[in-house]
C-alpha positions as CSV (number, residue, x, y, z in Angstrom):
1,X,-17.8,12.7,7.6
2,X,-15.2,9.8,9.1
3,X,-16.3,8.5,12.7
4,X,-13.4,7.9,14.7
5,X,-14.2,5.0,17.2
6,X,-11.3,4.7,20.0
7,X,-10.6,1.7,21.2
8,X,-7.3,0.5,23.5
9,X,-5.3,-1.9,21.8
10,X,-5.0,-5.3,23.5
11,X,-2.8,-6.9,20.7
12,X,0.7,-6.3,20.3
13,X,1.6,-3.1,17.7
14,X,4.5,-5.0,16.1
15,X,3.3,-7.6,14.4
16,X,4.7,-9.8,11.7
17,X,2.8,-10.0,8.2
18,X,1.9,-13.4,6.2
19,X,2.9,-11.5,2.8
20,X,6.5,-12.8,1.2
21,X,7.5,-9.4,0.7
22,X,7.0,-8.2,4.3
23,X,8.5,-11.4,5.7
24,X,11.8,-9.6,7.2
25,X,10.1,-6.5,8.7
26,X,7.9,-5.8,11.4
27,X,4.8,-3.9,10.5
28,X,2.1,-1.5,12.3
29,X,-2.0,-0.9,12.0
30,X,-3.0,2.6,13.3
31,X,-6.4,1.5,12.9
32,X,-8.6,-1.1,12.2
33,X,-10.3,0.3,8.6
34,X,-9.7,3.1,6.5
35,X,-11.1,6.8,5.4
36,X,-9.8,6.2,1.6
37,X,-12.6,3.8,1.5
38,X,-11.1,2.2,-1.6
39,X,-13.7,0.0,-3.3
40,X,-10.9,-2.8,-4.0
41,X,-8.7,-3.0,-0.7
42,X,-8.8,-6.5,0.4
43,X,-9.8,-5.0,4.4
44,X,-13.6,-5.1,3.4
45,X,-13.7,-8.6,4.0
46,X,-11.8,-8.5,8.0
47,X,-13.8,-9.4,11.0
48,X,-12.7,-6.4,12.5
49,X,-13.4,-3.8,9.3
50,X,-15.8,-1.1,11.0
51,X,-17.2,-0.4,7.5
52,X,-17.2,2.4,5.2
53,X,-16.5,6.0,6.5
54,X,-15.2,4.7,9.9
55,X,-11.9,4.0,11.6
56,X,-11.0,2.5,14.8
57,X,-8.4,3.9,16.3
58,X,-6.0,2.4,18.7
59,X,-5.6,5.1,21.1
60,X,-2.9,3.6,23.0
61,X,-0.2,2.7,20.3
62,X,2.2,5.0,21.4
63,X,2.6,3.9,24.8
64,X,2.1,0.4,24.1
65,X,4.9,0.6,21.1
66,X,7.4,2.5,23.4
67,X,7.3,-0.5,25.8
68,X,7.7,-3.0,23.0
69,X,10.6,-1.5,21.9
70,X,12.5,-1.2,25.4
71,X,11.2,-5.0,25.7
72,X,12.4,-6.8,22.6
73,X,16.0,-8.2,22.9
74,X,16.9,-7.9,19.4
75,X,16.4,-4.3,17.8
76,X,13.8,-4.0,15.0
77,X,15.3,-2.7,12.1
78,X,12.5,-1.8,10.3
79,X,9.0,-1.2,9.9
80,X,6.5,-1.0,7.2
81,X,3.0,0.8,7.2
82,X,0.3,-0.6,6.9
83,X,-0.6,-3.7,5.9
84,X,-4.3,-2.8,6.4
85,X,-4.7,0.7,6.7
86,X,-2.8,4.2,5.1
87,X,-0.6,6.0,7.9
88,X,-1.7,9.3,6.0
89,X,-5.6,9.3,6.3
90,X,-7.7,12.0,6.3
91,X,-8.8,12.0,9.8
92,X,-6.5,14.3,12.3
93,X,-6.7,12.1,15.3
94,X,-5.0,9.3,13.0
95,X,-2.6,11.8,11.4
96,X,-1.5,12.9,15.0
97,X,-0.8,9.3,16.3
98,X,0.9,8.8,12.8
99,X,3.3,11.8,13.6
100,X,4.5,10.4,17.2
101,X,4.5,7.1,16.1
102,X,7.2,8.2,13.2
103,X,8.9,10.2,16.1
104,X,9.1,7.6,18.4
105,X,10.5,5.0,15.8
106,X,12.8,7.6,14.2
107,X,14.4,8.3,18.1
108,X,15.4,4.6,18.1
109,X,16.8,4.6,14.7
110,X,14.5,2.7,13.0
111,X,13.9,2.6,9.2
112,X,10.1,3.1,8.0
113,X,8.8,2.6,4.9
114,X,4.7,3.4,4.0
115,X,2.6,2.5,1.3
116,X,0.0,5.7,1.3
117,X,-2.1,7.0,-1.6
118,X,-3.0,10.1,0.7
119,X,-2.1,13.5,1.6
120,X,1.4,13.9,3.8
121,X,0.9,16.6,5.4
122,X,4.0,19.3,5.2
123,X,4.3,18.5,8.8
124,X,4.9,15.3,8.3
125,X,7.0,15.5,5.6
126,X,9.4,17.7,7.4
127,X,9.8,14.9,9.3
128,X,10.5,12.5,6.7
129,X,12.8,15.0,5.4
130,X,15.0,14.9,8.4
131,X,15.2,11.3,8.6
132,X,15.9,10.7,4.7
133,X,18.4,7.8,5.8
134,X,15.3,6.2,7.7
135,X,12.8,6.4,5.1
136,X,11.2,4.6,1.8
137,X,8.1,5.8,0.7
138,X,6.0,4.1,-1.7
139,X,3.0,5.8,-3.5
140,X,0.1,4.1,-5.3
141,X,-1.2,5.4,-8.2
142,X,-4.2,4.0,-10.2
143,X,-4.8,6.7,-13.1
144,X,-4.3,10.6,-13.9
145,X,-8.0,10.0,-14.5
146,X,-10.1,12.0,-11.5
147,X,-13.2,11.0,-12.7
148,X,-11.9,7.2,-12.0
149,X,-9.6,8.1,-8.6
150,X,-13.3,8.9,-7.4
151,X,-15.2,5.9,-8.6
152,X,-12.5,3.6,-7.1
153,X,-10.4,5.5,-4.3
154,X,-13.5,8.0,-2.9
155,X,-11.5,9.6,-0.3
156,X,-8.2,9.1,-1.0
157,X,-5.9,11.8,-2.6
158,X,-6.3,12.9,-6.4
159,X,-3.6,11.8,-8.6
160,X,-2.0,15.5,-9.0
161,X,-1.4,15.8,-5.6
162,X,0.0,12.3,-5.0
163,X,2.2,13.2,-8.1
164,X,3.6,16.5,-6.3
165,X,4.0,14.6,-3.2
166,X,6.3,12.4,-5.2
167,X,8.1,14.8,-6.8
168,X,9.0,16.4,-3.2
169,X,9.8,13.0,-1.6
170,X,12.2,12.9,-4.4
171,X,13.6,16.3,-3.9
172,X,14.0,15.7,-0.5
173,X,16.6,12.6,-1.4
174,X,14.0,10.2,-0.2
175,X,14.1,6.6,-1.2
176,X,10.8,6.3,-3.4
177,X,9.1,4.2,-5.8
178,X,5.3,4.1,-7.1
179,X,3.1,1.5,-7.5
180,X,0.6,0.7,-10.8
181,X,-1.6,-1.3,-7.7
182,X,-4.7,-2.6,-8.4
183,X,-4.5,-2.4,-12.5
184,X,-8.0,-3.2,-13.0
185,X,-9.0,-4.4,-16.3
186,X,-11.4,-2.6,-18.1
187,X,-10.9,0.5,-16.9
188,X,-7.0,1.6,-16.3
189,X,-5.3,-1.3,-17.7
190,X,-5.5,0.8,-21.7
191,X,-2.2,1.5,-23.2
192,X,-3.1,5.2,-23.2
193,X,-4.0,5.5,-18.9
194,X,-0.3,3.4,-18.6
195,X,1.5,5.5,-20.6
196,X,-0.1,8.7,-19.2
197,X,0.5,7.4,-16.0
198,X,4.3,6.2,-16.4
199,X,5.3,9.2,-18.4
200,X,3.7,11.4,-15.3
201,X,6.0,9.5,-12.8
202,X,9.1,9.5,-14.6
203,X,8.7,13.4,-14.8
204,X,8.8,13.1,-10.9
205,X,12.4,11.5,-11.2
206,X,10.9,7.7,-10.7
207,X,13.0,5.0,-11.7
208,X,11.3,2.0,-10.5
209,X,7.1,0.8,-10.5
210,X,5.7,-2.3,-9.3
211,X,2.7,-3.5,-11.1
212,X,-0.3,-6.0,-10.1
213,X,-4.1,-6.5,-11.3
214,X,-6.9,-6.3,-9.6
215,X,-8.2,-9.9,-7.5
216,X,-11.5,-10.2,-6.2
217,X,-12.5,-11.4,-2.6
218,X,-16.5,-12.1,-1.9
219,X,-16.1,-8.8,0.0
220,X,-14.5,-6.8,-2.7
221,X,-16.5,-7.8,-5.0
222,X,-19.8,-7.4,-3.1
223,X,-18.3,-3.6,-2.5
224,X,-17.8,-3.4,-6.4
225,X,-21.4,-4.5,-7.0
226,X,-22.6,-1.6,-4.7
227,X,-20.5,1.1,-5.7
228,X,-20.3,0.8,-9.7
229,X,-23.2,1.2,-12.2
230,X,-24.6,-2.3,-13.7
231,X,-22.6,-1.4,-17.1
232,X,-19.4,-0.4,-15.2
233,X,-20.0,-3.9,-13.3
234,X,-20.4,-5.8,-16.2
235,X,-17.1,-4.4,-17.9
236,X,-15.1,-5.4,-15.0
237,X,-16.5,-8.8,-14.4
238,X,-16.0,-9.0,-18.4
239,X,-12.5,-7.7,-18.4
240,X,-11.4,-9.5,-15.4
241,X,-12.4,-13.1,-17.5
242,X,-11.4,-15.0,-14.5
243,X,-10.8,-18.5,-14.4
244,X,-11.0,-19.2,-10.9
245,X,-9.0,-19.1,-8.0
246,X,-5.4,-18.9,-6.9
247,X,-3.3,-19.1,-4.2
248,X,-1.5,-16.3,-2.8
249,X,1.3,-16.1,-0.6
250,X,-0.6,-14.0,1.9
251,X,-3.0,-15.2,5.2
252,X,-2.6,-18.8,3.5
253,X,-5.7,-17.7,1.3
254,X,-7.1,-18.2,-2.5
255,X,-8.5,-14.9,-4.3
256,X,-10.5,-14.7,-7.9
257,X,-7.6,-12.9,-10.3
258,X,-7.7,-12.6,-13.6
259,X,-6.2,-15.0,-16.2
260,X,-2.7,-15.5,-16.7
261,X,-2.8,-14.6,-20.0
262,X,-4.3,-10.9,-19.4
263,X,-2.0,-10.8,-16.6
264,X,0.9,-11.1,-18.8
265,X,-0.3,-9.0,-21.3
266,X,-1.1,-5.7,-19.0
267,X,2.4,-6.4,-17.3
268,X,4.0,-6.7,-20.9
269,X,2.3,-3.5,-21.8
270,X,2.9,-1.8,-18.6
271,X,6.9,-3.0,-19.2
272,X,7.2,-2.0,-22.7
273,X,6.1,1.8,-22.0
274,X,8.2,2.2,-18.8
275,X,11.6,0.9,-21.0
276,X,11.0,4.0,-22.7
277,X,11.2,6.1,-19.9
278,X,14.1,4.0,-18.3
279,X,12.1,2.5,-15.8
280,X,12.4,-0.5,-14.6
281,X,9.4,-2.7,-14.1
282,X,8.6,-5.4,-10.7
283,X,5.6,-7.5,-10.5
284,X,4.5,-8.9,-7.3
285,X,5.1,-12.0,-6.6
286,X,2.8,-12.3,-3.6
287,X,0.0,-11.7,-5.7
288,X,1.3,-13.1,-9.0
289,X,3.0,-16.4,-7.6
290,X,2.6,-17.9,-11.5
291,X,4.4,-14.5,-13.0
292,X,6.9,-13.6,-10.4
293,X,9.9,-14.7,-7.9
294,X,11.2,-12.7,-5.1
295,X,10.2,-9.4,-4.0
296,X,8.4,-6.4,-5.4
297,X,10.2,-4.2,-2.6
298,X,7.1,-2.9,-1.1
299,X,9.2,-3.2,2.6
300,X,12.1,-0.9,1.0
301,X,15.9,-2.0,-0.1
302,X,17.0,-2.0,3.4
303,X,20.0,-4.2,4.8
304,X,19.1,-6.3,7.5
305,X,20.9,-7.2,10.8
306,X,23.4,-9.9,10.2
307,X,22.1,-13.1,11.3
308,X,18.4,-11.6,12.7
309,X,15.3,-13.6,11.3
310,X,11.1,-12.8,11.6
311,X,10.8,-14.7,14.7
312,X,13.6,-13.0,16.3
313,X,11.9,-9.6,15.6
314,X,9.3,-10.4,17.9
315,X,10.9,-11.9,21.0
C-alpha cells in the first residue's frame, strides 16, 4: 500500500534540469518519490526522497503551474516528465493531478514528452491520442524477464504491458522510442535478454533505443544491498568491475559506473542485434560522457523557438 503525503508546493513547477539532454526544456515533479520503487533510480539518495512505498504529492501544481504560465514572458515550448518521479504511477491521486496537468499544458499548446515504465491508463491515453502533434513518449524497458522486472522495478508495470502500451502509442501516430535504461551487468546485459528484448520492440514498430548501464550512488547501492540476495549482490558488484568514479553531466556530480571496456562491449552488443532489426542505436551521453556526444533524445525531436535559450524559459 503507497501513502500519499500532501504537501503544497513552495518551489516553482517549472524548473530547469542540470542533465545535457534536458538542457532546452522545462521539466515537472508531481511528487517528491516514487511508487515503482525501482531499486536503481538515482532518487534514493535526495534529501527530500520520502522512502520506499511513499509519495509526496504536491497538491497545488495545478494552480501554481496555471499562474506560471500566464506569468512567463516567453512561451515554454516544451516539457519533459519527470526527472525524478514517473507521471504514470500507481497511485490515483497522482494519476489525477497527471491528467490536468497534461490538460492544462495541452490547452496552451505545449509539447510534452514522459519517460514512464508504468501503466497509462486508457484515459490518459485518449488524451495523448488527441494531442499526437504535442506528444513524445518514451518507455523504459529492462527485460521480458518478470521474474527480474520484480527484483528490480517492484511496482512498476510488467514488461508485456509496457510492450502493448507501446504498440498503441505507435498506433495512435505517437512519437515514441524505448529505452534499454539501466542495462545492469550480470543480469540483463546477456546477448539473449538484448535480443529478446529488441526483437520484442521492433515487433511494436520501434525504430530507435537508447541504451545506458547501470551506475551506482552510496544510496543505490545501499538499496541494492537490501533488496538482492548476497549471491545476486555479489554478481552485480562482480559484473559491474568498476574502476571508480566519473563525472557526469548531471547535478555537477561523480557516480561509480562500470568500466569503459564493458561499457562498450554491452553497447556494441546491444548495437549489433538492433542493426538487425533496423534499429538504430543512441547512448547517453549524460551518463556516458567517455562513449557519447550530444543527445540521446530523452526530451523528444522537437524544434525550438527561434532564438529562445534555458534561461529565457524561466523568466
Amino acid at each position: 500500500m503507497i501513502q500519499v503525503h500532501t504537501v503544497d508546493r513552495k518551489s516553482a513547477v517549472l524548473t530547469p534540469s542540470t542533465l545535457a539532454c534536458l538542457r532546452q526544456v522545462a521539466t515537472i515533479n508531481l511528487t517528491a518519490g516514487c511508487a515503482h520503487d525501482c531499486l536503481y533510480c538515482y532518487i534514493r539518495g535526495y534529501s527530500n526522497y520520502p522512502g520506499e512505498a511513499r509519495v509526496t504529492l504536491y497538491g497545488n501544481t495545478v494552480e501554481k503551474l496555471h499562474a506560471e504560465l500566464l506569468r512567463k514572458r516567453n512561451a515554454v515550448s516544451t516539457v519533459y516528465f519527470s526527472p525524478s518521479s514517473d507521471l504514470f504511477q500507481p497511485v490515483p491521486q497522482v494519476l489525477e493531478m497527471a491528467h490536468q496537468v497534461l490538460q492544462l499544458l495541452f490547452s496552451h499548446g505545449i509539447q510534452v514528452t514522459f519517460l514512464t515504465k508504468g501503466v497509462i491508463p486508457q484515459k490518459h491515453m485518449r488524451l495523448l491520442a488527441d494531442n499526437t502533434s504535442l506528444v513524445s513518449a518514451e518507455v523504459g524497458l529492462i527485460s521480458l524477464d518478470d521474474s527480474v522486472g520484480r527484483l528490480f522495478e517492484p511496482a512498476a508495470a510488467r514488461a508485456g504491458r509496457r510492450l502493448s502500451q507501446i504498440s498503441e502509442l505507435v498506433r495512435h501516430g505517437i512519437q515514441t522510442e524505448v529505452r534499454l535504461d539501466p542495462i545492469i551487468p550480470g543480469f540483463t546485459d546477456d546477448e539473449a535478454n538484448l535480443r529478446g528484448l529488441i526483437a520484442a520492440i521492433a515487433g511494436c514498430g520501434i525504430k530507435s533505443i537508447a541504451v545506458s548501464t547501470l551506475f551506482l550512488r552510496p544510496a543505490i547501492t545501499g538499496s541494492l544491498r537490501i533488496h538482492l540476495s548476497p549471491e545476486q549482490f555479489a554478481t552485480l558488484v562482480t559484473a559491474m568491475s568498476a574502476t571508480g568514479r566519473m563525472d557526469i553531466q548531471a547535478e555537477n556530480s561523480s557516480v561509480q559506473s562500470a568500466s569503459l571496456e564493458i561499457r562498450h562491449r554491452v553497447y556494441a552488443r546491444a548495437q549489433c542485434i538492433a542493426m538487425e532489426f533496423g534499429i538504430e542505436v543512441k547512448i547517453c551521453a549524460c551518463k556516458n560522457p567517455d562513449l557519447a556526444h550530444g543527445t540521446c533524445g530523452i526530451a523528444g525531436q522537437w524544434k525550438q523557438p527561434a532564438g529562445m535559450t534555458l534561461p529565457q524559459l524561466f523568466k
